[in-house]
C-alpha positions as CSV (number, residue, x, y, z in Angstrom):
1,X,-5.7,14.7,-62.9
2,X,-7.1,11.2,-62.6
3,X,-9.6,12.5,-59.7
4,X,-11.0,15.7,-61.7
5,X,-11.3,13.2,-64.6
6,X,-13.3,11.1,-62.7
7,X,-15.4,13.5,-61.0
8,X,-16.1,15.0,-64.5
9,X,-17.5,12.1,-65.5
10,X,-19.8,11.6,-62.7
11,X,-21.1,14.5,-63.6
12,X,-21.6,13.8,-67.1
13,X,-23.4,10.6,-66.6
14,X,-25.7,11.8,-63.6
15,X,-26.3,15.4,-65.6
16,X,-29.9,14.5,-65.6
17,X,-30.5,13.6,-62.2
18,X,-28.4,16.5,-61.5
19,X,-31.1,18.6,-63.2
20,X,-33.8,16.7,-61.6
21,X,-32.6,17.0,-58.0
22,X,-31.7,21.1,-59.0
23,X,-35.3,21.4,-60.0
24,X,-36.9,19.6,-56.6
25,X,-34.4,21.9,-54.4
26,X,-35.5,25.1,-55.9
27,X,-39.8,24.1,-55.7
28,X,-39.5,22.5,-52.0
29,X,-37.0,26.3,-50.9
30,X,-40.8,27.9,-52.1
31,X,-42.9,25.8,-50.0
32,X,-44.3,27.0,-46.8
33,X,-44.5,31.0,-47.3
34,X,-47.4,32.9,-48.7
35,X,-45.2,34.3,-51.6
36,X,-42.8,31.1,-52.8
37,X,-40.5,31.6,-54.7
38,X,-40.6,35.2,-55.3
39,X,-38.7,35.8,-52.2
40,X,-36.2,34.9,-54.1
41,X,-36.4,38.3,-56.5
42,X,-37.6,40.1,-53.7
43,X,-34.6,39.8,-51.3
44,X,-31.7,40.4,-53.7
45,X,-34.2,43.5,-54.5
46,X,-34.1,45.2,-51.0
47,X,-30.5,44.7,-50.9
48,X,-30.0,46.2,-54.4
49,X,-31.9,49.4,-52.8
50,X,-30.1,49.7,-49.6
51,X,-26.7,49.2,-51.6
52,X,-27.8,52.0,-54.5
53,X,-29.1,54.4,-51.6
54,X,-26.1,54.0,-49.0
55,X,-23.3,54.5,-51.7
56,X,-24.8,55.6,-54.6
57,X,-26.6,58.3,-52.9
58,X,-25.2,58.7,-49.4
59,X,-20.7,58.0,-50.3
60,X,-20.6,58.8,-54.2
61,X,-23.6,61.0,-54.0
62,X,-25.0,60.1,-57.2
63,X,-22.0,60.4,-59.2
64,X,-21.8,58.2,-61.8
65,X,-18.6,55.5,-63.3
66,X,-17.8,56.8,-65.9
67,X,-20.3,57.8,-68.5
68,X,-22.7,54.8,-66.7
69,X,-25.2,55.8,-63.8
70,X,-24.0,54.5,-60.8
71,X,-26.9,52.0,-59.8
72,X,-26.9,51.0,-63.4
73,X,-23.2,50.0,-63.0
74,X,-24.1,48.8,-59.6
75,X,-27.0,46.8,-60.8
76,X,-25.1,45.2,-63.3
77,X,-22.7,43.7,-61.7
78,X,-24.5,42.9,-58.2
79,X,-27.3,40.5,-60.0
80,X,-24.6,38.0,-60.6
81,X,-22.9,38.5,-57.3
82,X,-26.1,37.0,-55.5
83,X,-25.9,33.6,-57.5
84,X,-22.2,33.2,-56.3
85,X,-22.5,34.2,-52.5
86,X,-25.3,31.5,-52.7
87,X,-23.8,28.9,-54.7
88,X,-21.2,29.2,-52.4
89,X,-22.3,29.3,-49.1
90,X,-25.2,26.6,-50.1
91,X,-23.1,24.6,-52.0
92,X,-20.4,24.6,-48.8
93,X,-23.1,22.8,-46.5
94,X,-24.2,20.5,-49.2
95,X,-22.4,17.6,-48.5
96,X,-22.9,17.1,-44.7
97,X,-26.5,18.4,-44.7
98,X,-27.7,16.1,-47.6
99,X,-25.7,13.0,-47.5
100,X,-28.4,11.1,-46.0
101,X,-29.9,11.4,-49.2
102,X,-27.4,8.5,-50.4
103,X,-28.7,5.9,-48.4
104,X,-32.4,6.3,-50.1
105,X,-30.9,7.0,-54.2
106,X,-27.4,5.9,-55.3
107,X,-25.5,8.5,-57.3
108,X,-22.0,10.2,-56.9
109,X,-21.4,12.2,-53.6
110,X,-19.5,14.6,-56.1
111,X,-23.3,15.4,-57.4
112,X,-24.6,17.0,-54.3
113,X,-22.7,20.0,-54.6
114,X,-23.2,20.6,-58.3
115,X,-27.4,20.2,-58.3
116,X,-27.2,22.2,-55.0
117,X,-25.3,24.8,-57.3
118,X,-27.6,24.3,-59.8
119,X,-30.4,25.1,-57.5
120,X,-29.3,28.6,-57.2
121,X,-29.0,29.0,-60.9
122,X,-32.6,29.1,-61.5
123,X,-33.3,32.0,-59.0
124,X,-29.9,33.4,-60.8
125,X,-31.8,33.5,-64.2
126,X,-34.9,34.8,-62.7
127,X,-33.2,37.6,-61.5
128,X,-31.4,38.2,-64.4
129,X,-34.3,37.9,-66.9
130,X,-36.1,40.9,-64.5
131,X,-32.7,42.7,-64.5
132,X,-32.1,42.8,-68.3
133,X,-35.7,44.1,-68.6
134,X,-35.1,47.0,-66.0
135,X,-32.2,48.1,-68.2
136,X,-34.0,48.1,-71.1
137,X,-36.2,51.1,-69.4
138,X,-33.2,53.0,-68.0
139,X,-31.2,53.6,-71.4
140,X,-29.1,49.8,-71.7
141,X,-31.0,47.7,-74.2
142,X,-30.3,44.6,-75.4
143,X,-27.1,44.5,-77.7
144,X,-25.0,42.3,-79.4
145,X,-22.5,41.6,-76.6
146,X,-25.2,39.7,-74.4
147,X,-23.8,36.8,-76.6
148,X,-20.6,36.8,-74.5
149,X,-23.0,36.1,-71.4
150,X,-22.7,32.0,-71.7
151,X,-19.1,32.4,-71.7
152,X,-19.2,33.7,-68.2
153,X,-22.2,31.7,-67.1
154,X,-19.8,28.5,-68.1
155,X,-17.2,30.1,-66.4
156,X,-18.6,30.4,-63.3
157,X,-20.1,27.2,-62.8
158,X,-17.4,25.3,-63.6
159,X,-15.6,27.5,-60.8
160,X,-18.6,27.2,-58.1
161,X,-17.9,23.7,-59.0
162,X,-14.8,23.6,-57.9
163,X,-14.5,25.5,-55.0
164,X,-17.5,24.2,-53.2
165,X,-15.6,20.6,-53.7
166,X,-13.1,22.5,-51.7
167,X,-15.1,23.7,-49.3
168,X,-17.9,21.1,-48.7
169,X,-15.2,18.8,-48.3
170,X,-13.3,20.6,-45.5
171,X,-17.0,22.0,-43.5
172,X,-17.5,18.2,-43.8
173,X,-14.3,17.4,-41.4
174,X,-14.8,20.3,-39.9
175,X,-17.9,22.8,-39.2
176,X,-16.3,25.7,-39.0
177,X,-15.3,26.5,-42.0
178,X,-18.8,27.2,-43.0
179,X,-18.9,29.9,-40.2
180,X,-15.3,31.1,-41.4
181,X,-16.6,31.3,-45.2
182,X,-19.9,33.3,-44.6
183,X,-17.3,35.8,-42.4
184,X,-15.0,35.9,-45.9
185,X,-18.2,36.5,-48.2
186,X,-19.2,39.1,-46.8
187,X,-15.6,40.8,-46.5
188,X,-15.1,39.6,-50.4
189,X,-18.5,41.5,-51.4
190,X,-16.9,45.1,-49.8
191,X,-13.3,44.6,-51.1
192,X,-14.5,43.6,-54.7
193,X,-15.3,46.5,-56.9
194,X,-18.7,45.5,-57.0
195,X,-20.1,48.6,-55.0
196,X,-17.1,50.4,-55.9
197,X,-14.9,51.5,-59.1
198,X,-11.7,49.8,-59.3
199,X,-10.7,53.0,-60.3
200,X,-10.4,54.1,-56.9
201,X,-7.3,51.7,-56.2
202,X,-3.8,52.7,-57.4
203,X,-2.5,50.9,-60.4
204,X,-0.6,48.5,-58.5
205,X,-3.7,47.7,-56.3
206,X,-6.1,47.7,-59.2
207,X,-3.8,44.7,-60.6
208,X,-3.6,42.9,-56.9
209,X,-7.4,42.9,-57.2
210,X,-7.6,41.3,-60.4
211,X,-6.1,38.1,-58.9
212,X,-9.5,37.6,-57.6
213,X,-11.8,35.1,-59.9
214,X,-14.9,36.8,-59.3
215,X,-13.8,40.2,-60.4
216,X,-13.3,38.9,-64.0
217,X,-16.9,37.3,-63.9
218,X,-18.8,40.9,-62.0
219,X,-17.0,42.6,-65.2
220,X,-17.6,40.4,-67.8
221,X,-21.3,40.3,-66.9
222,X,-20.9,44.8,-66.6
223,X,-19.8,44.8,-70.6
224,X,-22.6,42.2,-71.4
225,X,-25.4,44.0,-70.2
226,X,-24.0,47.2,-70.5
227,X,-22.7,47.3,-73.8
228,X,-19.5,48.1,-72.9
229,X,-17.6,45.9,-75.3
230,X,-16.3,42.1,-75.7
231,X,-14.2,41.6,-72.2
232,X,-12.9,37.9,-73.1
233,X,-11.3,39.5,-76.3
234,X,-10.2,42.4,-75.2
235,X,-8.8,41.0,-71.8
236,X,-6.6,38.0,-73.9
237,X,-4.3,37.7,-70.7
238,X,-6.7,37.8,-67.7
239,X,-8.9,35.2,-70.0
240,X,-6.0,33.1,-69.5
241,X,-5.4,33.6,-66.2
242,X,-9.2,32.8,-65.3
243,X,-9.3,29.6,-67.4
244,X,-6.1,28.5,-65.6
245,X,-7.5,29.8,-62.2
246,X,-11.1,27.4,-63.0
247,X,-9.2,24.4,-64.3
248,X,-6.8,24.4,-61.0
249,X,-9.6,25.0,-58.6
250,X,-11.5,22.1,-60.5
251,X,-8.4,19.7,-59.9
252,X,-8.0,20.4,-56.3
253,X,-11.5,19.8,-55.6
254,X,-11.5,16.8,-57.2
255,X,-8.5,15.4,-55.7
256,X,-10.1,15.9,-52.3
257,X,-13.2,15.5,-53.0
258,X,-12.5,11.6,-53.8
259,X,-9.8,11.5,-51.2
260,X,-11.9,11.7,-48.4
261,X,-15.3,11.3,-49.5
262,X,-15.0,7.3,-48.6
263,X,-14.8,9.2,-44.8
264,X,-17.3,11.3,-44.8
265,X,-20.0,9.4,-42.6
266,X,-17.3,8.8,-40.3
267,X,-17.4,12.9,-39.8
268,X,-21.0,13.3,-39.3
């Protein structure tokens, strides 16, 4: 408890430089190609194709979830999928790729990982703005329950927080585990109902899948821009669980996070 207390307030107090750092990342990713930063819409938008055309038309041929279009549902739920893959796998590598950035600025090593995060949230709302506007045209305006969306914006951060404490700290000691996690995101984007319904799964399955954070944040974004309802409300339990699931992850990461980041030059 003492370390995620103290790595909260690190990141309190260094919030700004945070933001300033986040903001440098994002501009100096742009430089040196033709079209900057809008490789960063244009990527996650091939993929979105190639997913909508091999399962929406080639495995469910075109049938939709529901009373939803399956590359709306699709759509929905992929757009915030991107922002955790990366603020995963970027924020992973933070820590042993950047710390030389100590010896020139002094701040917290606990801030690397959140501005690298942060760096990936700016693409994240790009993508997102772009999104809400193609569902606008395809029969999903905006409703009331996009006020929900901050809810799960806060949610997720605070959870990309804490597991890339985890994992930054352990690629640190050793490199492999940045190898090992790209292996698992990929697997994690195939067996999460993001391409696929849930509904697919047997009851008992549908509930093993639940256990997984991410699910909770894919379908919380789904009833925001879909209209589908208030998810935190109706879902009082799995709320619960999520919070519970964030706040441990947070506590962990901070606990090893301070344990060993005195040692980390000794692993590079």
């Amino acid at each position: 408890m003492k370390s995620a207390l103290t790595v909260l307030n690190e990141q309190i107090r260094n919030f700004f430089l945070a933001r300033r750092l986040s903001l440098y990342e994002f501009r100096s990713a742009a430089t040196g190609s033709y079209l900057g930063a809008a490789w960063e819409v244009i990527n996650p938008a091939i993929q979105i194709m190639i997913y909508w055309f091999v399962f929406g038309f080639g495995i469910r041929q075109r049938e939709p979830i529901g009373d939803i279009p399956y590359f709306q549902w699709m759509f929905s739920g992929i757009l915030v999928w991107f922002f955790i893959n990366q603020g995963i796998m970027r924020g992973t590598k933070s820590v042993y790729s950047k710390i030389k950035m100590l010896s020139k600025m002094n701040f917290p090593m606990s801030v690397i990982p959140s501005y690298v995060i942060l760096a990936q949230f700016y693409p994240h709302l790009i993508l997102l703005g772009l999104g809400i506007l193609v569902l606008q045209f395809t029969g999903y305006p905006v409703s009331v329950y996009y006020l929900q969306l901050p809810i799960y914006t806060a949610i997720l951060l605070v959870l990309l927080l804490g597991m890339t404490l985890i994992t930054s700290t352990l690629a640190t000691i050793v490199r492999d585990v940045q190898m090992l996690l790209q292996s698992i995101m990929r697997m994690l984007l195939y067996l999460s109902p993001i391409l696929w319904p849930p509904t697919l799964l047997p009851e008992s399955w549908q509930t093993a899948v639940k256990i997984n954070p991410f699910y909770y944040i894919v379908e919380g974004y789904r009833y925001s821009l879909l209209g589908e309802g208030w998810y935190f409300l109706e879902n009082p339990v799995y709320t619960v669980y999520m919070v519970g699931v964030v706040l441990i992850l947070f506590m962990i990461g901070s606990a090893l996070h301070v344990k060993f980041r005195s040692q980390f030059i000794d692993f590079l």
